[in-house]
FIKOLZA-1660 file (N, C-alpha, C; in steps of 0.1 Angstrom, whole numbers, plus 5000, padded with zeros to 4 digits):
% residues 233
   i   px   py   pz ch aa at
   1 6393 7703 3455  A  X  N
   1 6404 7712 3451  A  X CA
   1 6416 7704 3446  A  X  C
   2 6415 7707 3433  A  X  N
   2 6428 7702 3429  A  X CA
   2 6447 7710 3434  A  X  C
   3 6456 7701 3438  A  X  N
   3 6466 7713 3437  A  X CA
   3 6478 7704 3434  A  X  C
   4 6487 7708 3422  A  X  N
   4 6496 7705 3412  A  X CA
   4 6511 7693 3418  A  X  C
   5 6512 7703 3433  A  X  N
   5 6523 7702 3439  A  X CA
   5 6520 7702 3459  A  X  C
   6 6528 7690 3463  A  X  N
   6 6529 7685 3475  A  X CA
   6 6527 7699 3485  A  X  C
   7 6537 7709 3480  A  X  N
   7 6544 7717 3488  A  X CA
   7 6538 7731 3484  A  X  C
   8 6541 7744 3488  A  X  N
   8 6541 7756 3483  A  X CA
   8 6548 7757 3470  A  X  C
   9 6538 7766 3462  A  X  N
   9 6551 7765 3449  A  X CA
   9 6537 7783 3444  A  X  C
  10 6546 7786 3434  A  X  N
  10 6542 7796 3428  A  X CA
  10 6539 7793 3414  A  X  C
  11 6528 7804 3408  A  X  N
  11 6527 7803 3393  A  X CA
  11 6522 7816 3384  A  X  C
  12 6526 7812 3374  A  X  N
  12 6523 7826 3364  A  X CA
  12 6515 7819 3353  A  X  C
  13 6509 7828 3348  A  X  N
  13 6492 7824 3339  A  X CA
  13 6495 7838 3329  A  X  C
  14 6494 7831 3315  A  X  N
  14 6498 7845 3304  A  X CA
  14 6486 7842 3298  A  X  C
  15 6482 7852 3298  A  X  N
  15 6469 7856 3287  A  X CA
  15 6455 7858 3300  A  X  C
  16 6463 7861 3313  A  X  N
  16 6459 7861 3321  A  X CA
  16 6442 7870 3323  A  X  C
  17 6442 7875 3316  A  X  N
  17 6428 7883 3313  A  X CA
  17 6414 7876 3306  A  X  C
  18 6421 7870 3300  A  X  N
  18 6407 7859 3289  A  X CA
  18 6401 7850 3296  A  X  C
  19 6389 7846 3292  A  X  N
  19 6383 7840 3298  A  X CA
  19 6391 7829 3307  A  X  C
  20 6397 7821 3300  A  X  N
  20 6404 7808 3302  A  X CA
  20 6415 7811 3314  A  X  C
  21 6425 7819 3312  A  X  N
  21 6429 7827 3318  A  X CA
  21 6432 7831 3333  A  X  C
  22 6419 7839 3332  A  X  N
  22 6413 7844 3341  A  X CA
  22 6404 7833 3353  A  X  C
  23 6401 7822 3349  A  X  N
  23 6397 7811 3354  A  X CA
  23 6411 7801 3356  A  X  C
  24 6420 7801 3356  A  X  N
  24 6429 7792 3361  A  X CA
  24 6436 7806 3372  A  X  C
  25 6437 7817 3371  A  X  N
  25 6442 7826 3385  A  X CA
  25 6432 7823 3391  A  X  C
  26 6422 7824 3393  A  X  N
  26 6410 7821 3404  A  X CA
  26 6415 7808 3412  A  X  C
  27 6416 7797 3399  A  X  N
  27 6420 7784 3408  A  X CA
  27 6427 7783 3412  A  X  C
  28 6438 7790 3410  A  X  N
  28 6455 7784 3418  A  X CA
  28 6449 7795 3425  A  X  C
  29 6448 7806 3428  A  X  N
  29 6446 7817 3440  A  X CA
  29 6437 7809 3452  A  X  C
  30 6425 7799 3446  A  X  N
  30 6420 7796 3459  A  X CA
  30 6427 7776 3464  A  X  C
  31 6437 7773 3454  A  X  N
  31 6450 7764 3461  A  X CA
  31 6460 7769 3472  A  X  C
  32 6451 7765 3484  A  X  N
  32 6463 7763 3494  A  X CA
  32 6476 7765 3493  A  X  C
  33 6484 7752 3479  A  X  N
  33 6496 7754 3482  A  X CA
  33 6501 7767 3475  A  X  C
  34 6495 7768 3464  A  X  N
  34 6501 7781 3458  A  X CA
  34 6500 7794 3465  A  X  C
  35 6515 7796 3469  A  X  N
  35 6514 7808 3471  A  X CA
  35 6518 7823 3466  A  X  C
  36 6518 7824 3450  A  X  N
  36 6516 7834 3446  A  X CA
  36 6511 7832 3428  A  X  C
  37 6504 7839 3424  A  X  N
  37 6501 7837 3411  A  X CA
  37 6504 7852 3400  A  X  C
  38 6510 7850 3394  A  X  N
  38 6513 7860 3385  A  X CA
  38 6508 7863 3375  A  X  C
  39 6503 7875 3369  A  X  N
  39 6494 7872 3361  A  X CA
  39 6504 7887 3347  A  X  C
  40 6501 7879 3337  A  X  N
  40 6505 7887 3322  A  X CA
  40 6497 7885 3317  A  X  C
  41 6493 7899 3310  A  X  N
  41 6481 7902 3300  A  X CA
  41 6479 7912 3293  A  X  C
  42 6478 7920 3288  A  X  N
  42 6477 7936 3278  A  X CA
  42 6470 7941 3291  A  X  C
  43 6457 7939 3298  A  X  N
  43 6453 7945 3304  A  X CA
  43 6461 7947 3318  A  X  C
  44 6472 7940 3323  A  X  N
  44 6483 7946 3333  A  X CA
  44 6491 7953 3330  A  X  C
  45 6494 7952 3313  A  X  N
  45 6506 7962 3311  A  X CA
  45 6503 7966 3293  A  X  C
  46 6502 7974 3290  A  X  N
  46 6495 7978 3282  A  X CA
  46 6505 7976 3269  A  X  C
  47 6513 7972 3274  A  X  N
  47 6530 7973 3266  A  X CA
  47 6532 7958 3262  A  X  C
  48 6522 7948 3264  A  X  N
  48 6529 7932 3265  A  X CA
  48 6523 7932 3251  A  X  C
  49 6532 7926 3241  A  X  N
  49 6529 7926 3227  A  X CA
  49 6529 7910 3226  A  X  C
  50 6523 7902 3221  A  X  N
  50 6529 7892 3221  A  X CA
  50 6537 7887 3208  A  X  C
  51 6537 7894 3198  A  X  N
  51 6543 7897 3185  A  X CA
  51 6553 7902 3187  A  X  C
  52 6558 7910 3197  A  X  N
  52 6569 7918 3197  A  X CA
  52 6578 7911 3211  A  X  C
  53 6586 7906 3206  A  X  N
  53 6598 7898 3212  A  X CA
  53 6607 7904 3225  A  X  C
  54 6610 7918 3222  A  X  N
  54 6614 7926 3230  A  X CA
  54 6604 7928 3243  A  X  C
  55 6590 7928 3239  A  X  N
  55 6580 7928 3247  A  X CA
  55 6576 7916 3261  A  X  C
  56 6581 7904 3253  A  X  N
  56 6580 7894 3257  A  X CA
  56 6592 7893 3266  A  X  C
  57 6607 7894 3263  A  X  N
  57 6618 7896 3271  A  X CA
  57 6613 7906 3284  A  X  C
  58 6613 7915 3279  A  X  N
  58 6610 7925 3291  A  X CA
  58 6600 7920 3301  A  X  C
  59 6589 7921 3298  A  X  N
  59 6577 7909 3309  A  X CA
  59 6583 7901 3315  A  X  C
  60 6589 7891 3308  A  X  N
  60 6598 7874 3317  A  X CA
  60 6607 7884 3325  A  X  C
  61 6616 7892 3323  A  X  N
  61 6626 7898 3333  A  X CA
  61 6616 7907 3341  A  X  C
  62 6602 7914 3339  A  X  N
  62 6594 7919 3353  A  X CA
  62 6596 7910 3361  A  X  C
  63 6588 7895 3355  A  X  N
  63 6580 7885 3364  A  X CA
  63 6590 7876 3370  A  X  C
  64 6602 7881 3365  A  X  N
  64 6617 7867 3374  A  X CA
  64 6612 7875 3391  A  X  C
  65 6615 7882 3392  A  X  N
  65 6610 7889 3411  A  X CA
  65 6603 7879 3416  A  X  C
  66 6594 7874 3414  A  X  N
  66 6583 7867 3421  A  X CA
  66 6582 7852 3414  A  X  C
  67 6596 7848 3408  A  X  N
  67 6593 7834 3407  A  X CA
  67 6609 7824 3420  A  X  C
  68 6610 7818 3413  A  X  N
  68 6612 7807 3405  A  X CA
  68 6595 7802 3404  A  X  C
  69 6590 7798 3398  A  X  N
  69 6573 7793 3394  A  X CA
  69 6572 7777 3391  A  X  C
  70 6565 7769 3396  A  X  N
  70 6565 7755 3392  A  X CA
  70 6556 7753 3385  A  X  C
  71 6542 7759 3384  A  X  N
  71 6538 7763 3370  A  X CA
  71 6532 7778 3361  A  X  C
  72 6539 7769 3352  A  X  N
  72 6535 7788 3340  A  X CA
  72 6523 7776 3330  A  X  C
  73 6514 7787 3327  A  X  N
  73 6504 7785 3318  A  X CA
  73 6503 7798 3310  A  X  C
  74 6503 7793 3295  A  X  N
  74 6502 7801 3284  A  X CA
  74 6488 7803 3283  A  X  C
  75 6475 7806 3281  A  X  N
  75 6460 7805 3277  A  X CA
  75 6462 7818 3270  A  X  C
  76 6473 7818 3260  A  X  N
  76 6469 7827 3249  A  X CA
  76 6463 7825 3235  A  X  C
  77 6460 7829 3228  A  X  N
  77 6455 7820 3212  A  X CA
  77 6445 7830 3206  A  X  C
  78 6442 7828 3189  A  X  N
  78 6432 7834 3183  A  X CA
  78 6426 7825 3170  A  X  C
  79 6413 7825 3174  A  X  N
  79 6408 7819 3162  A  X CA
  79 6400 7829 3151  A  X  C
  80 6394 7842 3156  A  X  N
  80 6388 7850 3145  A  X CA
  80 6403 7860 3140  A  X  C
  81 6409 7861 3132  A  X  N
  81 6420 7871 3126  A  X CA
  81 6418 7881 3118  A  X  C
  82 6419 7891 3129  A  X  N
  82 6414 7907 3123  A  X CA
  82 6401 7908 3113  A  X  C
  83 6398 7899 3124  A  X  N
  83 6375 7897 3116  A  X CA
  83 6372 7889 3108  A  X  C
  84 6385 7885 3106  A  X  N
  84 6379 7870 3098  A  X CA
  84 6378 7854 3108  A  X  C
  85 6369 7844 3103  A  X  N
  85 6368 7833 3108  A  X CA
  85 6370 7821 3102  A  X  C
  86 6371 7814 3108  A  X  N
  86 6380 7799 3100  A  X CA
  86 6374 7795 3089  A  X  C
  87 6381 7795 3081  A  X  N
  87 6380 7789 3066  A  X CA
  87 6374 7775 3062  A  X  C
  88 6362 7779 3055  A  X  N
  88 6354 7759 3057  A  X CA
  88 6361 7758 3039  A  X  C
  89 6367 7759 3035  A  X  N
  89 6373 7759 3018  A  X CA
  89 6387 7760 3015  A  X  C
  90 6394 7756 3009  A  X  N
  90 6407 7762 3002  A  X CA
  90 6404 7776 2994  A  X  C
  91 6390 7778 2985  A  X  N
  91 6389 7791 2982  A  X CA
  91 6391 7805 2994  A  X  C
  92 6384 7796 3008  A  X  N
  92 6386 7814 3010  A  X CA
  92 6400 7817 3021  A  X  C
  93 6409 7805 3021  A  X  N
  93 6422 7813 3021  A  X CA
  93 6432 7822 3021  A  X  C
  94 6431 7831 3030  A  X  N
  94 6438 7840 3028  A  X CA
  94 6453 7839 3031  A  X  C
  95 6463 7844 3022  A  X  N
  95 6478 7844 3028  A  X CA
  95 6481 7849 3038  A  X  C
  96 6478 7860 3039  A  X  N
  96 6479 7870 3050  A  X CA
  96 6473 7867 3064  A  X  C
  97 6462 7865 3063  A  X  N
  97 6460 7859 3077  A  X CA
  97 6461 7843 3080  A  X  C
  98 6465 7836 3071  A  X  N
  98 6471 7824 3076  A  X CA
  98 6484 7828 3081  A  X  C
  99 6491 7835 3077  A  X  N
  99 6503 7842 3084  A  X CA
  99 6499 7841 3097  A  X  C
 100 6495 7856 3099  A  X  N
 100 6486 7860 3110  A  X CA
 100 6487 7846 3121  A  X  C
 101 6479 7841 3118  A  X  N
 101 6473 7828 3126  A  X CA
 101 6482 7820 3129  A  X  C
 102 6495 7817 3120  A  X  N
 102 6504 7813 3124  A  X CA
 102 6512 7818 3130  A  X  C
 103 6516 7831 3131  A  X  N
 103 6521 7844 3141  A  X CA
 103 6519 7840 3155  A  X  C
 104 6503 7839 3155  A  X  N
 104 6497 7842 3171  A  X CA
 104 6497 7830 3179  A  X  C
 105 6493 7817 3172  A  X  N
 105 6492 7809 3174  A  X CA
 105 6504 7796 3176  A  X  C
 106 6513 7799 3168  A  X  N
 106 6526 7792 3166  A  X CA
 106 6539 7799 3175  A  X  C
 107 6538 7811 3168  A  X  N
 107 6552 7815 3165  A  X CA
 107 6559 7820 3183  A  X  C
 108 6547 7829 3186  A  X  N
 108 6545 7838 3194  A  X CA
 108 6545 7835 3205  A  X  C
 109 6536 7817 3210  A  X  N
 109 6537 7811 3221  A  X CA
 109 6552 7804 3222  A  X  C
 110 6562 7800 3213  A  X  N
 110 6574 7794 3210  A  X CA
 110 6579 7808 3218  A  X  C
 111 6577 7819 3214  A  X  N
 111 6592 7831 3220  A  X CA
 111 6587 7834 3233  A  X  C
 112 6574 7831 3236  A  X  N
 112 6568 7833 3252  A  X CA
 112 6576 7820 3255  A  X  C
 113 6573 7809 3254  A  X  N
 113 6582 7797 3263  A  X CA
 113 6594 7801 3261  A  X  C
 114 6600 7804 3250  A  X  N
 114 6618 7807 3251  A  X CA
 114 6621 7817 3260  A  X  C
 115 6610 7827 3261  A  X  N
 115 6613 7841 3275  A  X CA
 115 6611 7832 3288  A  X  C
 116 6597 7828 3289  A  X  N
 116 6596 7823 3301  A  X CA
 116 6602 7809 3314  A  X  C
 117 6609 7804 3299  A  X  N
 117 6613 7786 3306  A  X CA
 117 6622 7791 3315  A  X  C
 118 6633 7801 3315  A  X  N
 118 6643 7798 3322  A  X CA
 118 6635 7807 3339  A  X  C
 119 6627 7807 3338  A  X  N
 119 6618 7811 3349  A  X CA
 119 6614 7798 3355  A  X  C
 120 6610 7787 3358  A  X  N
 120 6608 7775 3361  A  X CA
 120 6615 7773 3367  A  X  C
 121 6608 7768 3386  A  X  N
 121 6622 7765 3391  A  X CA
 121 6621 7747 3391  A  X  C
 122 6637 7745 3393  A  X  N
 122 6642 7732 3393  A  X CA
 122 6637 7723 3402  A  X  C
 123 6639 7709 3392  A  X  N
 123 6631 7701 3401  A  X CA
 123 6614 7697 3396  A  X  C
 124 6608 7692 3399  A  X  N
 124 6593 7693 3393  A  X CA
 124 6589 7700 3389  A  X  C
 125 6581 7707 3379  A  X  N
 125 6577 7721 3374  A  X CA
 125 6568 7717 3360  A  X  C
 126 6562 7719 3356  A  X  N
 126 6550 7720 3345  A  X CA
 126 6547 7734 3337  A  X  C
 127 6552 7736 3323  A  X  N
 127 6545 7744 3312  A  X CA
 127 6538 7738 3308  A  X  C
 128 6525 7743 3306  A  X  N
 128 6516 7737 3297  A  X CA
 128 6510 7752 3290  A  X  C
 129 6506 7749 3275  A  X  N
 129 6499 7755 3268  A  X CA
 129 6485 7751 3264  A  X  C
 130 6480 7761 3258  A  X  N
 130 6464 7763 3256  A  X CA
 130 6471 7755 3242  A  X  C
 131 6464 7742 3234  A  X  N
 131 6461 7743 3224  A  X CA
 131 6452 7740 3217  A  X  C
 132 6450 7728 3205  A  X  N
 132 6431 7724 3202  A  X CA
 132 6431 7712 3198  A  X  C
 133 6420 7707 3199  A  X  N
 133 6418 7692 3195  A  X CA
 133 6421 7692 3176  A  X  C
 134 6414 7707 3171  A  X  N
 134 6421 7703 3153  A  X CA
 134 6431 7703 3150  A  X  C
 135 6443 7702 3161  A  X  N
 135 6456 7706 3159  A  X CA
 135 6461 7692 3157  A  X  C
 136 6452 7681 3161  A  X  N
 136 6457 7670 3156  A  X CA
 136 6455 7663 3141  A  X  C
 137 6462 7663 3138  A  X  N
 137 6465 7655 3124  A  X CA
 137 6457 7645 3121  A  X  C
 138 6461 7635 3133  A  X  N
 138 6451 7621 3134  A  X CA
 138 6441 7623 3134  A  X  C
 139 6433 7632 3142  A  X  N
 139 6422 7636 3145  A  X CA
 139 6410 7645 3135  A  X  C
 140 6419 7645 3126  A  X  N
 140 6412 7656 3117  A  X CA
 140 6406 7647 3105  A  X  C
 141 6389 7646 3108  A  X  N
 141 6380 7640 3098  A  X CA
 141 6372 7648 3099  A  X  C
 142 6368 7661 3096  A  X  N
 142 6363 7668 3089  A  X CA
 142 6370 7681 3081  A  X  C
 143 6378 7685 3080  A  X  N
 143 6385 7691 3074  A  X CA
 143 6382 7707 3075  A  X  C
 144 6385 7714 3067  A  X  N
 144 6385 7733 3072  A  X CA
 144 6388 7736 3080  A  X  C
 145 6385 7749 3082  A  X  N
 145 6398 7755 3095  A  X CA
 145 6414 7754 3095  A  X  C
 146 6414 7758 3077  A  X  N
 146 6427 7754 3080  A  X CA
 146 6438 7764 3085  A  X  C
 147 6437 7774 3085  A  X  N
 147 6445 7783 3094  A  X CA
 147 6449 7779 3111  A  X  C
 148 6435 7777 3118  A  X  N
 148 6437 7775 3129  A  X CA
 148 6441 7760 3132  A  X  C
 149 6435 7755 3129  A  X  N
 149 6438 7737 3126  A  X CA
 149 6456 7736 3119  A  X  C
 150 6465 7743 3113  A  X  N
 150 6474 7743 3105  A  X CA
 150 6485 7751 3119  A  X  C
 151 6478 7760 3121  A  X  N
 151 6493 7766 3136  A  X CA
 151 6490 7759 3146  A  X  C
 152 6480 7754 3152  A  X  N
 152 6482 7744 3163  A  X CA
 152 6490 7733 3159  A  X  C
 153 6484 7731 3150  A  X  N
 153 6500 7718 3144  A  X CA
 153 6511 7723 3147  A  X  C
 154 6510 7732 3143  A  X  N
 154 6524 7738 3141  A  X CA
 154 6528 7742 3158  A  X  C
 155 6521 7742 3166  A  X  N
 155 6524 7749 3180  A  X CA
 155 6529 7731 3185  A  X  C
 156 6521 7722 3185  A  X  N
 156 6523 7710 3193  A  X CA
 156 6534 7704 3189  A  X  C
 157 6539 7708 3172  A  X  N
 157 6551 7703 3169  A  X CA
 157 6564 7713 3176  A  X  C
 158 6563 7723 3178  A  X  N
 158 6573 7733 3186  A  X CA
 158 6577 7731 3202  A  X  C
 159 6561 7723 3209  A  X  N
 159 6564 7721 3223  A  X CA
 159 6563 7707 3222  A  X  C
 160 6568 7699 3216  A  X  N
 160 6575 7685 3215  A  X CA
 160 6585 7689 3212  A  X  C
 161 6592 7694 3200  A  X  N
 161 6609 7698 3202  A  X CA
 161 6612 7710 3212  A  X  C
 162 6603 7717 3216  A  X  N
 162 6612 7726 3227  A  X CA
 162 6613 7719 3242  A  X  C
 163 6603 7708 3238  A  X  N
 163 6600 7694 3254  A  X CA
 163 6617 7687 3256  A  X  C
 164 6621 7682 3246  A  X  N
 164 6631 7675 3246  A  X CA
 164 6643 7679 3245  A  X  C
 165 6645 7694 3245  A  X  N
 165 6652 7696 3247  A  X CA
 165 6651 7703 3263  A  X  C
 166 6643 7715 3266  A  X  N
 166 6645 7717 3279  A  X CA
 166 6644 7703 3287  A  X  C
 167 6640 7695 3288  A  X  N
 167 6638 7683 3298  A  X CA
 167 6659 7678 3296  A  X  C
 168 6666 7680 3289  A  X  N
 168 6682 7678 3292  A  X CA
 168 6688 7685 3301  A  X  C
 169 6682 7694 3306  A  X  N
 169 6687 7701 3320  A  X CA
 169 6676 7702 3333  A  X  C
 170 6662 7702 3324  A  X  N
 170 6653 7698 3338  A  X CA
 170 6644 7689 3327  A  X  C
 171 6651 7674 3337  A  X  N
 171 6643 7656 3335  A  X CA
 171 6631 7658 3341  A  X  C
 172 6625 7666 3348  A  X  N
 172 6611 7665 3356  A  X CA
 172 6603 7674 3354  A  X  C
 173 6608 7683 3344  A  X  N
 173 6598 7690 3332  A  X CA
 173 6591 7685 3326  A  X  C
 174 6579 7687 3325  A  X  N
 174 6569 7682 3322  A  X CA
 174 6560 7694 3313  A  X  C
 175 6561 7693 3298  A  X  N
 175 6558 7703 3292  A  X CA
 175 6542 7695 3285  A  X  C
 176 6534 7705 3282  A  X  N
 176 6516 7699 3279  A  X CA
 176 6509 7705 3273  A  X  C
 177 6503 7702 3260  A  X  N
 177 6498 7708 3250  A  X CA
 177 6484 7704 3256  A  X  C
 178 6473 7715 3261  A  X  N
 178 6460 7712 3266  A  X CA
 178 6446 7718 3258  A  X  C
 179 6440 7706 3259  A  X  N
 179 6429 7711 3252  A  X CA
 179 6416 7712 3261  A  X  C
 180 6415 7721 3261  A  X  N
 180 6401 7728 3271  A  X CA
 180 6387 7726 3269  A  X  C
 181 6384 7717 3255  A  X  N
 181 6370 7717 3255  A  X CA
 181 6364 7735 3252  A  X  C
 182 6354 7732 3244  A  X  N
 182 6347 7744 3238  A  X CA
 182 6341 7754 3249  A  X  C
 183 6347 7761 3253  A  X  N
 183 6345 7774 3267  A  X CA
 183 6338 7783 3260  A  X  C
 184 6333 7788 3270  A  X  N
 184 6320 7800 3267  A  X CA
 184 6328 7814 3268  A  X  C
 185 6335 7818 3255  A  X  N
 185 6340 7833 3259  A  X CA
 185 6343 7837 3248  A  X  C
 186 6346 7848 3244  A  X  N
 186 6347 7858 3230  A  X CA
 186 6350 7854 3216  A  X  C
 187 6363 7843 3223  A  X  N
 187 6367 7834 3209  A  X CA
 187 6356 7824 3205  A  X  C
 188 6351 7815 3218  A  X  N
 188 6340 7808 3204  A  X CA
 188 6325 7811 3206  A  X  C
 189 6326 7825 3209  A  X  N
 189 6310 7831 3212  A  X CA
 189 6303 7831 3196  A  X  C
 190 6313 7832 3186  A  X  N
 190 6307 7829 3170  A  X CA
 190 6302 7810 3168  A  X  C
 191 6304 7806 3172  A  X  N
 191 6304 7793 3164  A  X CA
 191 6296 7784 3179  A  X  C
 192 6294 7790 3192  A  X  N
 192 6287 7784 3202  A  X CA
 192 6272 7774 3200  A  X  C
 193 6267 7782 3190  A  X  N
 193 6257 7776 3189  A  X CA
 193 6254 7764 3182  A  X  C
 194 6265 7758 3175  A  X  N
 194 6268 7744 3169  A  X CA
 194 6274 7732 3177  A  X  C
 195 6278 7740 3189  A  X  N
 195 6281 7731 3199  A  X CA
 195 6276 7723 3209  A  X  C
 196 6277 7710 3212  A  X  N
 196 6266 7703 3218  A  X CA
 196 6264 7705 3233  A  X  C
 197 6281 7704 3236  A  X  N
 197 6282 7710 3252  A  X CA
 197 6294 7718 3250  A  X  C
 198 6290 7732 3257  A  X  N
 198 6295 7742 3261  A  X CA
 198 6298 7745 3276  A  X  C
 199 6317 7742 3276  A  X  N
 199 6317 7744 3289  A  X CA
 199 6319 7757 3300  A  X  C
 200 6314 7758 3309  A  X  N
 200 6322 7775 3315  A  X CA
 200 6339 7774 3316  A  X  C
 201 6342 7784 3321  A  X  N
 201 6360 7787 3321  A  X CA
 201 6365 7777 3333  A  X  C
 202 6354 7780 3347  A  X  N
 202 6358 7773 3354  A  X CA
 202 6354 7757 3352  A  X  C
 203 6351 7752 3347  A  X  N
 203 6346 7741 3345  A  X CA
 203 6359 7732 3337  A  X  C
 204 6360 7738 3327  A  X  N
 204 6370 7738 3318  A  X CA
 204 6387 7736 3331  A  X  C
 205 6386 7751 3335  A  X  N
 205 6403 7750 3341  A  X CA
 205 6400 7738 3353  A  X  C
 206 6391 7736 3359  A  X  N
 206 6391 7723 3369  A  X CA
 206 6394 7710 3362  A  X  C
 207 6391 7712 3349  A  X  N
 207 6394 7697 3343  A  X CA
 207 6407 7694 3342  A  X  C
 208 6416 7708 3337  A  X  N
 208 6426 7707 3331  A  X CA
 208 6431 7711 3337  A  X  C
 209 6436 7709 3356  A  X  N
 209 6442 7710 3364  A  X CA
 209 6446 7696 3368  A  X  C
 210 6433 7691 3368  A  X  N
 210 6432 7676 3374  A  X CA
 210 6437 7668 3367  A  X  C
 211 6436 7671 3353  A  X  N
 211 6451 7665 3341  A  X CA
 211 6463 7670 3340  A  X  C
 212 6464 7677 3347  A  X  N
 212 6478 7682 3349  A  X CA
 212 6486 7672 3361  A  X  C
 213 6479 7673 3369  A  X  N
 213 6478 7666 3383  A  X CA
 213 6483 7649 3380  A  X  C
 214 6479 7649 3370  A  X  N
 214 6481 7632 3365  A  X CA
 214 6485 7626 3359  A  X  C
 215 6497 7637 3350  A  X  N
 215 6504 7633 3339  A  X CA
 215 6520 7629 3344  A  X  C
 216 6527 7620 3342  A  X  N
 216 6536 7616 3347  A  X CA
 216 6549 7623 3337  A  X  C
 217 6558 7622 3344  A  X  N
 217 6572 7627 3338  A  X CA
 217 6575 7619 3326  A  X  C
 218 6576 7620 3313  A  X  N
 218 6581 7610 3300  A  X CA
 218 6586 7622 3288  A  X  C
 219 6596 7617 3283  A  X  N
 219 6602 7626 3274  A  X CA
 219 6594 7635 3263  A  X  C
 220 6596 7643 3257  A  X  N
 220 6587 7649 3254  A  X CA
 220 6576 7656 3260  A  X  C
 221 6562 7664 3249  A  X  N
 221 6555 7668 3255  A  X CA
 221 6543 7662 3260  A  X  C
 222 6534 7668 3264  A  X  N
 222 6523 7654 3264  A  X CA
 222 6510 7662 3256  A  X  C
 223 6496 7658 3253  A  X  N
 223 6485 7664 3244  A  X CA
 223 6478 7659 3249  A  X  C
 224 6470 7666 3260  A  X  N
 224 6458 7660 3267  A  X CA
 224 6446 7672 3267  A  X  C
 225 6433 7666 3264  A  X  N
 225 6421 7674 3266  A  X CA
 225 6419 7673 3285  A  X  C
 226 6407 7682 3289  A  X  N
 226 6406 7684 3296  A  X CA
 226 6399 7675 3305  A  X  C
 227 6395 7666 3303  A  X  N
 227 6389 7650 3307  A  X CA
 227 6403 7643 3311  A  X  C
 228 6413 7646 3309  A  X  N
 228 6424 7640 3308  A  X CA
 228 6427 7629 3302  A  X  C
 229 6420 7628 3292  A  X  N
 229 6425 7623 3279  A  X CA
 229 6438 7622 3271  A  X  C
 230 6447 7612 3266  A  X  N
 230 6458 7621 3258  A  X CA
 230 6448 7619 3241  A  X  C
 231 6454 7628 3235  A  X  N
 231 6452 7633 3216  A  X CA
 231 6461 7628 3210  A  X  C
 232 6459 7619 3200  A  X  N
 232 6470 7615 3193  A  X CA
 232 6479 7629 3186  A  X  C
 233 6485 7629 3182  A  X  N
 233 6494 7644 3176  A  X CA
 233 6492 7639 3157  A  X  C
% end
């Protein structure tokens, strides 16, 4: 059993429904120290938009009651957009859903951390988000995908400058762009079968607790897979 923090501490999990999700409330619910887990998702409120900003404010002012929280985790994200799937070409391109993708994937987790940071209580505390290994730059030798591969960029560059600056009022913030390894659930139930190892949800969130567990306090964000690896950015 992994657990984050010495003491009792609370946490909230957004996208709390999805596979990913859904498999990190399980784990902090059966951590000892945690003693409350909060969970946000369309399916607890039918009203949580994640596009709609107002939506997002209102949720963070539900979920202030039952915090201050020492960790919040985002496991929101989309790689098929409105039925379409990642782009192996500059032909098939679309504007619109590169938008899209940049919407859900960039924009959207930036106004969920701007609602939810001041929910973190003081003192030690950890945001970490869901993000992907193509999100790295360095890392990218095979190329396509560029929608989804293009807002993760874009997301890892948003929680490195939103890192440096919350960490000026909380130093022991510890903000974490995570990469989960290929999980067995809706989003890559298309493309599963190219994959060499597929991991389950829980298999996956036990990794990426245990890298949580072992990332030390340093300016900025950090970009670690679930092996606890760091990713170059």
């Amino acid at each position: 059993m992994t657990t984050l923090f010495p003491s009792g501490y609370r946490a909230l999990v957004v996208g709390a429904s999805g596979a990913i999700g859904h498999a990190f409330v399980n784990a902090l619910q059966l951590d000892p120290q945690c003693t409350h887990v909060e969970m946000v998702s369309r399916s607890q409120d039918s009203r949580f938009d994640l596009l709609d900003t107002a939506s997002l404010a209102a949720q963070a002012k539900a979920s202030a009651g039952a915090g201050p929280y020492r960790l919040i985790v985002d496991a929101t994200g989309a790689l098929t957009i409105d039925g379409v799937g990642p782009e192996k070409s500059l032909a098939a391109v679309q504007p619109d859903v590169l938008a899209k993708s940049y919407a859900l994937n960039a924009i959207a987790p930036l106004m969920v951390l701007r609602q939810f940071a001041p929910l973190l209580a003081p003192g030690p505390s950890i945001y970490a988000k869901l993000s992907a290994r193509v999100g790295s730059i360095t890392d990218n030798h095979m190329g396509g995908w560029y929608g989804y591969r293009a807002s993760k960029a874009a997301l890892n560059m948003l929680l490195q400058t939103a890192a440096i600056e919350l960490q000026r009022k909380q130093p022991e913030l510890r903000v974490v762009a995570l990469q989960p390894g290929t999980v067995r659930s809706n989003l890559s139930r298309p493309f599963a079968a190219s994959v060499a190892k597929l991991l389950e949800p829980s298999e996956s969130v036990t990794g990426m607790l245990a890298a949580l567990q072992g990332l030390t306090v340093r300016k900025g964000a950090h970009f670690v897979d679930y092996q606890g690896n760091d990713i170059p950015w």
